[in-house]
C-alpha positions as CSV (number, residue, x, y, z in Angstrom):
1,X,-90.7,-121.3,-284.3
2,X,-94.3,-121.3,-283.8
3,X,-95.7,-118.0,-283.2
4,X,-96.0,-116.8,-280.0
5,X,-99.9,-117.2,-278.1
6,X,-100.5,-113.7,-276.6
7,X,-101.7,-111.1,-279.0
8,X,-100.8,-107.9,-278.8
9,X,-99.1,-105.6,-276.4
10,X,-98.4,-107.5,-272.6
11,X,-99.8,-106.1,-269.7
12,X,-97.9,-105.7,-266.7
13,X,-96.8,-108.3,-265.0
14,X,-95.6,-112.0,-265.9
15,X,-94.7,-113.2,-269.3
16,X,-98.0,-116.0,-269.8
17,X,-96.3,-119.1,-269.3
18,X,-97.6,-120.5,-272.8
19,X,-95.4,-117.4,-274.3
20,X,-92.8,-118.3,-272.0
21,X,-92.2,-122.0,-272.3
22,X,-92.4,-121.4,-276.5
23,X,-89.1,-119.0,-276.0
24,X,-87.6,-121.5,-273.2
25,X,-87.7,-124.2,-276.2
26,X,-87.3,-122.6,-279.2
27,X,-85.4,-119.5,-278.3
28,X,-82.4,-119.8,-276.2
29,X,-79.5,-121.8,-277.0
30,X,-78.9,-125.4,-275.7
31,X,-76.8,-125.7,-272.0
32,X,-73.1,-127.3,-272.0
33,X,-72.9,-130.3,-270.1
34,X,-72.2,-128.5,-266.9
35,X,-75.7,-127.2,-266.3
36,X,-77.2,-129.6,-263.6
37,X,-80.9,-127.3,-264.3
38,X,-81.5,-124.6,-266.3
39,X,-84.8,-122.7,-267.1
40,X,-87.9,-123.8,-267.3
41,X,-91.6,-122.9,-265.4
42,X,-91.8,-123.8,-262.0
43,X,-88.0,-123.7,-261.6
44,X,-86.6,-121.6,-259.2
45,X,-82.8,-121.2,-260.3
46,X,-80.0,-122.8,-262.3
47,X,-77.8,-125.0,-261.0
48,X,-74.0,-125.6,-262.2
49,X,-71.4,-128.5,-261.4
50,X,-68.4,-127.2,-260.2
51,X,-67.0,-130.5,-259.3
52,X,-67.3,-131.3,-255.4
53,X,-69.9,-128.2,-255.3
54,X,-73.0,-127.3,-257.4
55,X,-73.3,-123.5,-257.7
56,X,-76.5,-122.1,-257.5
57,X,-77.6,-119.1,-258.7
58,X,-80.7,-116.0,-259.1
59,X,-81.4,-113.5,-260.6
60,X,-84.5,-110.7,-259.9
61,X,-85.2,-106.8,-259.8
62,X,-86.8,-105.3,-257.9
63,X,-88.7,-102.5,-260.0
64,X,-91.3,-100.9,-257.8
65,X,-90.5,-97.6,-255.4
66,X,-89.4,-99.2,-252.0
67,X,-87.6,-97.1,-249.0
68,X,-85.8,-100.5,-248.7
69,X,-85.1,-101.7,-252.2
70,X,-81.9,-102.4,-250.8
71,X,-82.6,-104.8,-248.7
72,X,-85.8,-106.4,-250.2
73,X,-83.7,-107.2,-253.6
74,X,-80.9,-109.3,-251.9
75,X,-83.8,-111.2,-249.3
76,X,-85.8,-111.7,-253.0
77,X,-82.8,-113.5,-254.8
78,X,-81.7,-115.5,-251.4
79,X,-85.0,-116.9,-251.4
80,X,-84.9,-118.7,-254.5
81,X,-81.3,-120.2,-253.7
82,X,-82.1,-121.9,-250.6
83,X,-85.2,-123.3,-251.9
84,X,-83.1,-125.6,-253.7
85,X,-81.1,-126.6,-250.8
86,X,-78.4,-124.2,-251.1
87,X,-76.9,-121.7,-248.9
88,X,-77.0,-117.7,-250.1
89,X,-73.3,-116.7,-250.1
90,X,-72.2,-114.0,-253.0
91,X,-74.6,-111.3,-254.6
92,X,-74.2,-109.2,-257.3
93,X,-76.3,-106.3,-257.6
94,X,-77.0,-103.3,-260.7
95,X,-79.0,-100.1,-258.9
96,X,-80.2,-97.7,-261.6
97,X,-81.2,-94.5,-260.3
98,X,-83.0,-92.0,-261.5
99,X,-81.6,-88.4,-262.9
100,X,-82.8,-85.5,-260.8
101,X,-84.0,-87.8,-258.0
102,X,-80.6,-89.5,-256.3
103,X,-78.3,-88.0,-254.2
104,X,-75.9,-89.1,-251.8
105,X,-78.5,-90.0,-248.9
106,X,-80.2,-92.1,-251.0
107,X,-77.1,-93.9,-252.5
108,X,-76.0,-94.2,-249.1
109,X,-79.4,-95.9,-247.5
110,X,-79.3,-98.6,-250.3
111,X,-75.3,-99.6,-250.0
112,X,-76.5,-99.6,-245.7
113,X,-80.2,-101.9,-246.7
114,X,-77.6,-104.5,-248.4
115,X,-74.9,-104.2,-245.6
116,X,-77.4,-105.1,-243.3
117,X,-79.4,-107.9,-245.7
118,X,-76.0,-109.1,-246.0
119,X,-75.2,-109.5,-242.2
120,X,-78.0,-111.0,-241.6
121,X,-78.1,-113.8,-244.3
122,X,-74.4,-114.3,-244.1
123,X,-74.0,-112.9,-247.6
124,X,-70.8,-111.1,-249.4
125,X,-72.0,-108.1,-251.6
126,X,-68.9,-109.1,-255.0
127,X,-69.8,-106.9,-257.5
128,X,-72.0,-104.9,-259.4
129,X,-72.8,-101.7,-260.8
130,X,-74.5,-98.0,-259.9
131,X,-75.6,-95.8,-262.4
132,X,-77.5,-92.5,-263.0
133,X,-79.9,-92.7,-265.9
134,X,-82.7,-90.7,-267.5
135,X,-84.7,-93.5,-268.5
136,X,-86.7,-94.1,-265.3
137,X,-88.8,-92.2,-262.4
138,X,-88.0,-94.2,-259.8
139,X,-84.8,-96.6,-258.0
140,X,-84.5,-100.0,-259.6
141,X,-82.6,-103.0,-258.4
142,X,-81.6,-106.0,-260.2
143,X,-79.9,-108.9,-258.1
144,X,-78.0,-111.5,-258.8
145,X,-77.2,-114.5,-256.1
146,X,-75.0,-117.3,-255.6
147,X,-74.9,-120.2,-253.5
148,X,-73.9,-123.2,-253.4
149,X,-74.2,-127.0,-252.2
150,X,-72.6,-130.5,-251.9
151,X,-74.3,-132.5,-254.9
152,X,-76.1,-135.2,-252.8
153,X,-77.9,-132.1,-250.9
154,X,-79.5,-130.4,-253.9
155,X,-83.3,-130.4,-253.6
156,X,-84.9,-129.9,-257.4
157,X,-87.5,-127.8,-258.2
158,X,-88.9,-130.5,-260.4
159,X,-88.3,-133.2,-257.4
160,X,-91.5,-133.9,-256.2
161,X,-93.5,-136.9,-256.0
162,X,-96.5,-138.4,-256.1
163,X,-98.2,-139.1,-252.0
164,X,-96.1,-136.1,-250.7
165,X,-97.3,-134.0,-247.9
166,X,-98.0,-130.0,-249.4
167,X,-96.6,-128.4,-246.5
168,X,-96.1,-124.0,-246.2
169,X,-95.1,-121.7,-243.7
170,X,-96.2,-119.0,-242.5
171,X,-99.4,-117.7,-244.4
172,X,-100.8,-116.7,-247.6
173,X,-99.6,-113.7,-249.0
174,X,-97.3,-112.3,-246.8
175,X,-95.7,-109.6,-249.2
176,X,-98.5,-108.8,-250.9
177,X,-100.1,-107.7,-247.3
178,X,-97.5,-105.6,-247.0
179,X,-97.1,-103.8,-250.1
180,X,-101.0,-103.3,-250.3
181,X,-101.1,-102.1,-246.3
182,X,-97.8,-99.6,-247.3
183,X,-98.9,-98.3,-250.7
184,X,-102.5,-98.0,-250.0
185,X,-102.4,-96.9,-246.4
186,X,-105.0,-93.9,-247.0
187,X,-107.6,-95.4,-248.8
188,X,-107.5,-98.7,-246.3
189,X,-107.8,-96.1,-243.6
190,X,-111.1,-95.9,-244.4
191,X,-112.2,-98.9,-243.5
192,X,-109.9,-100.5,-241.2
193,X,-108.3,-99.1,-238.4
194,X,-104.7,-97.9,-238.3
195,X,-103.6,-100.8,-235.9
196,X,-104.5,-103.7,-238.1
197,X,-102.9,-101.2,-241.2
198,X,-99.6,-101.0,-239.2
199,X,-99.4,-105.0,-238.5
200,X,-99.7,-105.3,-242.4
201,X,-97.1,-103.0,-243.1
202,X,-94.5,-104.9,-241.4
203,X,-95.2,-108.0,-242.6
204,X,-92.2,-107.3,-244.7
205,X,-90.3,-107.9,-241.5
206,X,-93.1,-109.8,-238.9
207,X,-93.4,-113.1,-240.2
208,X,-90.8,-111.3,-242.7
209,X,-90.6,-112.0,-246.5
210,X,-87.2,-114.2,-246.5
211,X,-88.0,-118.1,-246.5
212,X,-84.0,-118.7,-246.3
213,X,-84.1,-120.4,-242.9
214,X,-87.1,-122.1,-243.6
215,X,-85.6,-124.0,-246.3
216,X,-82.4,-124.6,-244.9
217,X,-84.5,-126.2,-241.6
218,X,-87.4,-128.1,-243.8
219,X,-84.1,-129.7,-245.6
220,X,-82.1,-130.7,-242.5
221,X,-85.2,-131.9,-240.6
222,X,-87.0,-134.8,-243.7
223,X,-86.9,-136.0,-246.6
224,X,-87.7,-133.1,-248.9
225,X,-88.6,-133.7,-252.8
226,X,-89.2,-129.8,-253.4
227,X,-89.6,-126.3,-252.8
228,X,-91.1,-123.5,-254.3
229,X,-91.0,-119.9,-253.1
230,X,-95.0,-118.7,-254.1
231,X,-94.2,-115.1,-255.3
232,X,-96.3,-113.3,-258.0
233,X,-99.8,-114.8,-258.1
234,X,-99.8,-116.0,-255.0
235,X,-99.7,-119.7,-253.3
236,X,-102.5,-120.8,-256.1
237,X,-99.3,-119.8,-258.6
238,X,-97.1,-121.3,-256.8
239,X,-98.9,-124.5,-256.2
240,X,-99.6,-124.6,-260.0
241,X,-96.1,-124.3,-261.0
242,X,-94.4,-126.9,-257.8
243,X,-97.1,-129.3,-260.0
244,X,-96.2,-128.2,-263.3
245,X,-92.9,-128.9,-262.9
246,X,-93.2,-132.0,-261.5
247,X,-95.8,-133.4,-263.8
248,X,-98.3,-134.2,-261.5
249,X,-101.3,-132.8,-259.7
250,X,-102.5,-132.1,-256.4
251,X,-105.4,-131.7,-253.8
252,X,-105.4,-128.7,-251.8
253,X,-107.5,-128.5,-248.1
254,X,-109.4,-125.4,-248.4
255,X,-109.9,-125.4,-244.5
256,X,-105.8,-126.0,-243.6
257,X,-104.6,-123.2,-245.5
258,X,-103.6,-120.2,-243.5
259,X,-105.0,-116.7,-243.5
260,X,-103.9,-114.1,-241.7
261,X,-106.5,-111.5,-240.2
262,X,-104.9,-108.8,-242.0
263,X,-105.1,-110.0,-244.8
264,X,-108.4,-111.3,-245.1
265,X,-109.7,-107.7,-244.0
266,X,-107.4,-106.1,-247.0
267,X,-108.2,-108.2,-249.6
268,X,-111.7,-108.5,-248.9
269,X,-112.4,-104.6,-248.7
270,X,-110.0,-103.9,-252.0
271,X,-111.7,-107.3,-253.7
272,X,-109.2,-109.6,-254.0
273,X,-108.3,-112.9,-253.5
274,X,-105.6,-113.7,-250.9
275,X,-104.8,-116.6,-253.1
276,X,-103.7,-114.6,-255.9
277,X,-101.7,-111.9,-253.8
278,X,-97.6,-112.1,-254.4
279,X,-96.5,-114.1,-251.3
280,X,-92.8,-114.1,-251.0
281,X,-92.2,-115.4,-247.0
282,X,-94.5,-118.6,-247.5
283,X,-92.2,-121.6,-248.6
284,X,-94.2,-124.5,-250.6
285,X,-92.3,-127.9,-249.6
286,X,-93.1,-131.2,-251.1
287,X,-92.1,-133.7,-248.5
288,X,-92.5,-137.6,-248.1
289,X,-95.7,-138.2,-246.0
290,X,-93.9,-139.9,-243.2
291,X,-91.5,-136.7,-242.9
292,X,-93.9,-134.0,-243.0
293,X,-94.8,-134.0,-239.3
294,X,-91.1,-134.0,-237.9
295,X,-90.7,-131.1,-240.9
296,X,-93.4,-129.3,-239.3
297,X,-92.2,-129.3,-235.6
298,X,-88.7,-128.8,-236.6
299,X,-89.5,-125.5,-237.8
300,X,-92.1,-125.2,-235.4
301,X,-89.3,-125.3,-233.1
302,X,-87.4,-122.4,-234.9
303,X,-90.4,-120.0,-234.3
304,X,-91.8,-121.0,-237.9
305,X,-95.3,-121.6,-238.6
306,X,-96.1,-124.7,-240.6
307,X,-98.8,-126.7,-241.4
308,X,-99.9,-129.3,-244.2
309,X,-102.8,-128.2,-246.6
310,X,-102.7,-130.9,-249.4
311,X,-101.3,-133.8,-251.3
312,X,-99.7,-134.4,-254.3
313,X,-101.2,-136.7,-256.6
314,X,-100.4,-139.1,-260.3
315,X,-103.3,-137.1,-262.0
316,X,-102.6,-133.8,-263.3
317,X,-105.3,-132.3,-261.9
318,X,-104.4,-129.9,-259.2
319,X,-108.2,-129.2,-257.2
320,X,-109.2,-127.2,-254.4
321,X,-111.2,-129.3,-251.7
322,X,-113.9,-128.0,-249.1
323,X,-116.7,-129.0,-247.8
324,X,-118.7,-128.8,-250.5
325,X,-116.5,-131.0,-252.4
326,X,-114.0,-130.6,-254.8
327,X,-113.1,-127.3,-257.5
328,X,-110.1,-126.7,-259.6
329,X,-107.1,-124.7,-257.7
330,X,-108.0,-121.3,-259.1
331,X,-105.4,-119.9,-261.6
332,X,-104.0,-116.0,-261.6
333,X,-102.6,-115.3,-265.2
334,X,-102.0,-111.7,-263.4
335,X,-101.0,-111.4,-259.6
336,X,-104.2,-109.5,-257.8
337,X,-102.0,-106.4,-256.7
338,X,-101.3,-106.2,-260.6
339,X,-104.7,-106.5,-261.3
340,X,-105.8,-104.0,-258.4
341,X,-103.2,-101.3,-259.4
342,X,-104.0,-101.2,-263.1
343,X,-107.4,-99.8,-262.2
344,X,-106.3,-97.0,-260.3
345,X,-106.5,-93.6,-262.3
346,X,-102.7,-93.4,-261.4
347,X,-100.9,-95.5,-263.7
348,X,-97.8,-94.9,-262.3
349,X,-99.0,-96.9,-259.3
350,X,-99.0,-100.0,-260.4
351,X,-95.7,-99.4,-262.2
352,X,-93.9,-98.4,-258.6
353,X,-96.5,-102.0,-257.0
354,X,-95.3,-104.9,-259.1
355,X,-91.8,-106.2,-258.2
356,X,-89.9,-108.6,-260.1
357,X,-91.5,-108.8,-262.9
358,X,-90.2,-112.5,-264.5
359,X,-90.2,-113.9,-261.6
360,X,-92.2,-117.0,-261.6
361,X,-92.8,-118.4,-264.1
362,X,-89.4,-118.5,-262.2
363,X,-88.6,-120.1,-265.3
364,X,-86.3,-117.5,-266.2
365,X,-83.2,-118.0,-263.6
């Protein structure tokens, strides 16, 4: 096998994708017949023929300190089923729980943040497992999720095509607004005042980070090609890798993408770029151009923001328009919050920040 790029010890976050596509090839043995799409980058989750049905299925952990790790993990996993076309329906989850730091309340609250991520996703909680163990500081989830859909139905990763309409909902960086406005609350205090701190916060909820009904609407609504749930680096990420997988490029509209207030004001006082920021809640769809606007006011209807910010295009470029003219689509080898957290004197910090650590490359299903 030929040796792998990175040198050294990784830093936290996502395995580089040139380190990460050598394993994919070389590594891992060969899928039987039965596996419709198995890992690679840009791919959101495998997909296996059970006859009449495909099975779909995730997996992700959740690995940073959340008081609703519950709930966030099985939201996390769902996301990635339906962006294939699939609906969410069985989940498998493995909490690990730290020694000295769990008792009953806190076993209790996460088996109630999956009842209720269950009830509202329509999802059966199967199997699993709970344990106690000295190895870590702090509650760690690791889902599994299974859905499934008829054959014709099944929207690829890979699926997009050349003219399509870029469309995403919602805004950019919805999570990561969230996690920065929660875990940072007293140093963004600071500067900005605790109204704007409290909308971020509940971005987890309000637009919310679960892009399952999006998907399910987008594919009822047009003719969708793709669709990519942007998650750590950002909607620049996530752009890269719907392209990546597709073999093609793209131009993204620097004025049509959508900010949120909060986050600009975050971002800009900590120094980051919104583009870069994990944004589970914004769904990436690659639609045919004559579909996108009845995509859009479908889920417009739903109480979904939408809009179009680019085109997909032969050349592999993928380029960032404005103005001014045209730029490459910036890339984030690390997400921001990654990048942000590392500096802090606490270390521990970014270790309880970063969430889902393989996801995306979501290569690794």
């Amino acid at each position: 096998m030929k040796s792998l790029h990175h040198r050294g010890s990784y830093p936290v976050g996502k395995l580089p994708h040139q380190d990460l596509v050598a394993l994919l090839d070389h590594v891992l043995p060969k899928p039987d017949p039965r596996v419709i799409f198995g890992p690679g980058l840009g791919r959101d989750a495998a997909v296996l023929d059970f006859g009449d049905r495909y099975l779909v299925t995730k997996t992700d952990p959740i690995t940073f300190a959340t008081d609703e790790i519950g709930w966030y993990v099985m939201h996390i996993n769902a996301n990635d089923v339906a962006c294939l076309g699939a609906r969410p329906r069985w989940f498998i989850v493995t909490l690990l729980l730290p020694e000295g730091k769990t008792d009953g309340a806190l076993v209790t609250e996460i088996f109630e943040q999956l009842r209720f991520a269950g009830e509202e996703l329509g999802v059966s909680v199967v199997g699993g497992h709970t344990e106690i163990t000295h190895a870590i500081d702090r509650p760690i989830a690791v889902g599994a999720m299974f859905g499934e859909v008829d054959p014709e139905a099944l929207i690829r990763s890979d699926g997009a095509r050349p003219d399509d309409a870029i469309l995403l909902t919602k805004g950019i960086a919805v999570e990561g607004t969230a996690i920065l406005a929660r875990e940072l609350r007293e140093r963004l205090s600071q500067a900005l005042t605790p109204s704007l701190i409290a909308r971020a916060a509940e971005f987890l909820h309000d637009p919310g980070i679960s892009v399952v009904k999006d998907a399910l609407v987008a594919a009822s609504a047009g003719e969708v090609h793709a669709m990519h749930d942007p998650t750590e680096g950002g909607v620049a990420t996530g752009i890269h890798e719907l392209t990546t997988a597709a073999g093609l490029g793209a131009v993204v509209e620097a004025p049509l993408l959508p900010y949120f207030p909060e986050t600009l004001a975050i971002c800009d006082y900590l120094g980051l770029d919104p583009l870069g920021v994990i944004a589970s809640g914004a769904l990436l769809i690659a639609a045919a151009p004559d579909h996108a606007a009845r995509i859009i006011q479908a889920l417009e209807e739903e109480g979904i923001s939408a809009r179009r910010i680019g085109t997909l295009q032969q050349a592999p470029e993928v380029l960032l328009k404005d103005e001014t003219g045209t730029r490459p689509l910036p890339k984030f080898e690390r997400d921001e919050i990654a990048r942000l957290f590392e500096k802090q004197q606490d270390g521990s910090l970014a270790a309880q920040s970063v969430h889902h650590q393989p996801r995306h490359s979501d290569t690794d299903n």
